[in-house]
N, C-alpha and C positions, 0 to 999 in steps of 0.2 A: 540512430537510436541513442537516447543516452540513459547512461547510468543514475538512479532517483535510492538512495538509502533509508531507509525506513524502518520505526521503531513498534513494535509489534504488542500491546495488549489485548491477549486473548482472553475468553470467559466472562467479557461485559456487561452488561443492558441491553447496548446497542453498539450496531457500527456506525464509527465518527470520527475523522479527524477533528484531533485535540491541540493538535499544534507541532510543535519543533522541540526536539531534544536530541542534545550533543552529537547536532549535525544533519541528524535525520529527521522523517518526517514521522509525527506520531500519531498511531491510529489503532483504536478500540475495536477489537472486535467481537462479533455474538459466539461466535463459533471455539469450539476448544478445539485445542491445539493436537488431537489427537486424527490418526491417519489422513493427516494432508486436508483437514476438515476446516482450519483455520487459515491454510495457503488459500485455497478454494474463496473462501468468504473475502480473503484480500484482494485477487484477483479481480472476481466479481464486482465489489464495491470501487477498485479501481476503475476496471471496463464500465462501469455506469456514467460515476461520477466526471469522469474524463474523457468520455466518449471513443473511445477506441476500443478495438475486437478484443475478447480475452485471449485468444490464439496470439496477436500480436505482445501480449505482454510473457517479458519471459523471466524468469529466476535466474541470476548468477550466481547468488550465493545466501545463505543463512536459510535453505529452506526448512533446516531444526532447529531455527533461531531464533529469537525473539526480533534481533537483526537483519535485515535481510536486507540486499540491492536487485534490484530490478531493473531490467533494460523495457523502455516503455518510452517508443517511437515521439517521437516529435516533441517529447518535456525536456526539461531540464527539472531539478529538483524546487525551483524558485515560480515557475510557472504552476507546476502541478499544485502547490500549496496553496498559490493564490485562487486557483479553481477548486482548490476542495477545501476550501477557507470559506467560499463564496467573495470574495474580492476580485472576479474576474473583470 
């Protein structure tokens, strides 16, 4: 597995990766940030866009963070962008 860090805008429009910022990967979301409602929406929109189980995607860290790393089997963080970029 490897570790993917990721920048977290919640209360959007819509769910979208918007790009990269210092470091991580940045991604809008519908969902607010309140009881695990915008983990959920990240999740989800990872497991779609990426094709892998939500079960397999797991939190390390920043689950109260706008920051967060995630362990998400078979990416690296250069891979995942170029699939949720559409530059696959």
């Amino acid at each position: 597995m490897s570790r993917v860090k990721f920048r977290i805008i919640p209360n959007a429009r819509k769910t979208e990766y918007v790009g990269e910022y210092a470091g991580a990967l940045k991604i809008k979301l519908c969902s607010p940030p309140i009881e695990g409602k915008a983990n959920s929406e990240l999740v989800k929109f990872l497991s779609k866009r990426l094709g892998v189980s939500k079960a397999a995607i797991e939190f390390v860290s920043g689950e109260t963070s706008k920051d967060k790393t995630l362990e998400i089997p078979n990416f690296d963080a250069k891979k995942a962008a170029q699939i949720l970029s559409g530059d696959e």
